[in-house]
N, C-alpha and C positions, 0 to 999 in steps of 0.2 A: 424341634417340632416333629421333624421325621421318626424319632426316637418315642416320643410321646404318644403319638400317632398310628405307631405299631406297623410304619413302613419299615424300621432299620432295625438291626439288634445287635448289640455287641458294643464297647467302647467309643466314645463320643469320639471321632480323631481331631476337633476341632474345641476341646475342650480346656486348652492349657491356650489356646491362642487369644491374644487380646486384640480391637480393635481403637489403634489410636487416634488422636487427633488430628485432623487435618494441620501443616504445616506448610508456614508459606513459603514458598520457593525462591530460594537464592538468586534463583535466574530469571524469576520474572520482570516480563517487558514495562516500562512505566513511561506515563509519556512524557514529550519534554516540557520542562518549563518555560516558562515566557522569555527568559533569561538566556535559557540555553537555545531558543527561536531565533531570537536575535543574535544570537554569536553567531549561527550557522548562516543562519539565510540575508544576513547584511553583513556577514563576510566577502572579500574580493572576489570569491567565485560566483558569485550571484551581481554584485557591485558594480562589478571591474577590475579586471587585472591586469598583468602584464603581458600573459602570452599564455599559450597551449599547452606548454611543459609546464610539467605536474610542479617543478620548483618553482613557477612564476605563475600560478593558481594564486597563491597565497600572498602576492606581494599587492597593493593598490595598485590599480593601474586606469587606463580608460577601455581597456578591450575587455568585452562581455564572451565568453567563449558558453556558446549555446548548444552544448553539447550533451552525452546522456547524465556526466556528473553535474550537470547544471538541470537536467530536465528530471529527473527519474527521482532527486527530492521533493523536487517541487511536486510532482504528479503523487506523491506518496503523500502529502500534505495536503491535498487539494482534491480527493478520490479517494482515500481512505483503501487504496489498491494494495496486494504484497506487493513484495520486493519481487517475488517470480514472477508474478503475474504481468508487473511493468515492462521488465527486460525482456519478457520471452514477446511482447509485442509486435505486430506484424504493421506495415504503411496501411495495410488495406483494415487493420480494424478501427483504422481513424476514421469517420466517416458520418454521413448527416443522414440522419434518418428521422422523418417528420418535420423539417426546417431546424435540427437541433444537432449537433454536433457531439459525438459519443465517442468512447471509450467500448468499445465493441470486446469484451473478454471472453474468450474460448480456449478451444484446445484442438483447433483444426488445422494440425501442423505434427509433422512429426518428431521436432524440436518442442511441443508447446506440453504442460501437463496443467489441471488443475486439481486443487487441494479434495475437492468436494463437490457432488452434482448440482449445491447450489452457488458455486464459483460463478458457473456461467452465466451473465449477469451484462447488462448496457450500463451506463454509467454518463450522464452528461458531461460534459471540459465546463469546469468551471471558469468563472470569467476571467480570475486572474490570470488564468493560462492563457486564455485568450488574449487577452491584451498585454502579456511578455514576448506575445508572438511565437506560441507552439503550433497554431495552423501554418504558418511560415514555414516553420520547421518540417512539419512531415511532409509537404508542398514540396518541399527542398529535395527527403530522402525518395521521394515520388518520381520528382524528378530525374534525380539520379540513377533510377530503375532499380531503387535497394527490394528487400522484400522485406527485409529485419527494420523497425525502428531507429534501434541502436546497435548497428555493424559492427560496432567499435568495442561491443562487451561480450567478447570470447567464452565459448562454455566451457566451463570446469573440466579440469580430465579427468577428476576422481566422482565427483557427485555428478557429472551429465548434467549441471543445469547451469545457466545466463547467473542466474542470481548469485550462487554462490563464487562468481567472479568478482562483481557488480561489491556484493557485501564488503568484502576487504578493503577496497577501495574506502567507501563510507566510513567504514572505522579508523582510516589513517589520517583522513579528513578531520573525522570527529577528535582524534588524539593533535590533531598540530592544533586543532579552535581551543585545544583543551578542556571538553565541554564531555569526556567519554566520563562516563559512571558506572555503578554495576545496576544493570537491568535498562539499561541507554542502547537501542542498537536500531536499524533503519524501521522495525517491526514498530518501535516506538511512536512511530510518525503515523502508523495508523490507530495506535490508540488515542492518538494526539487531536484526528480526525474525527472519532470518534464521541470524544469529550468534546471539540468545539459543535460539533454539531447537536447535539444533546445542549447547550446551553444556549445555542440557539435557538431552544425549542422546537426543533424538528422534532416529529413523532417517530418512537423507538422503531415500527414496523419503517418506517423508511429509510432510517438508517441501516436495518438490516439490511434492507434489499439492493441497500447497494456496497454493501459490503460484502455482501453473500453470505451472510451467515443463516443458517437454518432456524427458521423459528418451530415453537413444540407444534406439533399435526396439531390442527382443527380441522374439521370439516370442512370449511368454506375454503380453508387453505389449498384443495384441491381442481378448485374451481377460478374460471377465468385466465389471466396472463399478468394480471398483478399490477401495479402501478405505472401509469403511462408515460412516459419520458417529460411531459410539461411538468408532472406534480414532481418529478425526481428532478427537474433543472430549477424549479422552484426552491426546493430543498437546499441542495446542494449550497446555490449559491447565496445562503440567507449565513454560509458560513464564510467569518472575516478575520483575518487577522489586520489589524488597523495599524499595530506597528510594525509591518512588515509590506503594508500598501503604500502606493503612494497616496 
């Protein structure tokens, strides 16, 4: 064009190059199957186990160890949240606001980062969480005067972040249920959220907004504060997994 145009003169430099075809990526995330739902989350670490050592995770038992390997799938399943965004969590972004119980995501921490300016985002506790007893839970780490969620997951000394601790973990898990595949990894559990929600028939701008993701500018999109925590608890919990409730 430039050349036609009688902006450029001389040798096209871009004239021997082709543009190919888009190729799918080896590494893309896929969500889980219904199959692989139930290996994970009606496994002893969700069930009952035997004990708090990571060897006795995996064996039946009657003890529930409600810990962040018990909580931080479930909240990826259930929130449609990253894997950073879970672990990097603070006691104080659990919290009610309008009679409604949130998931408060920021980055008002010097520990904390987010992907994106539209990361920042409220998110309701869906009910299953509620009733496995996660307000318990951070009631618990509150009381203990933690600041961190999950104290218990150390930041990486190479990459400085919760998550890429957290991660490893997940995948050693996923290799004992035997259930790891290529393009299977905890990111999976938000596409996973993503699709139940969507056949739920929640409307796509809803799902966005609580996953953060940026939709294209419009005009209107610059205006007001966006959907009110009733329509987002509404939402949310219209998503089920039925063989994995009771």
């Amino acid at each position: 064009w430039a050349i036609r145009a009688g902006y450029y003169h001389g040798q096209n430099p871009f004239s021997n190059l082709i543009i190919k075809g888009q190729k799918v990526s080896a590494s893309r995330r896929h969500p889980f199957k219904a199959e692989e739902l139930k290996a994970l989350f009606l496994s002893s670490v969700f069930t009952g186990c035997k004990g708090k050592k990571a060897s006795e995770r995996l064996e039946a038992g009657e003890e529930i160890v409600k810990d962040a390997l018990y909580w931080v799938p479930l909240i990826g399943l259930y929130s449609g949240m990253r894997l950073g965004e879970i672990c990097q969590l603070y006691v104080d972004d659990i919290r009610q606001e309008d009679g409604i119980y949130i998931f408060d995501v920021n980055d008002d921490g010097d520990d904390k980062a987010l992907k994106t300016a539209s990361s920042r985002r409220k998110i309701p506790i869906h009910d299953e969480l509620i009733k496995r007893g996660f307000l318990k839970y951070a009631a618990q780490m509150k009381k203990q005067k933690q600041t961190r969620l999950y104290p218990e997951i150390a930041m990486g000394a190479f990459a400085k972040t919760y998550s890429s601790t957290f991660t490893k973990r997940f995948w050693r898990l996923l290799l004992a249920l035997q259930i790891k595949r290529q393009g299977l990894c905890f990111h999976s559990l938000r596409h996973t959220f993503i699709d139940g929600m969507r056949n739920a028939g929640v409307e796509r701008s809803i799902i966005m907004a609580m996953t953060g993701h940026q939709s294209s500018k419009g005009v209107h999109d610059d205006y007001g504060y966006g959907y009110n925590l009733i329509i987002l608890q509404e939402g949310i919990n219209k998503l089920t997994f039925p063989y994995l409730e009771d």
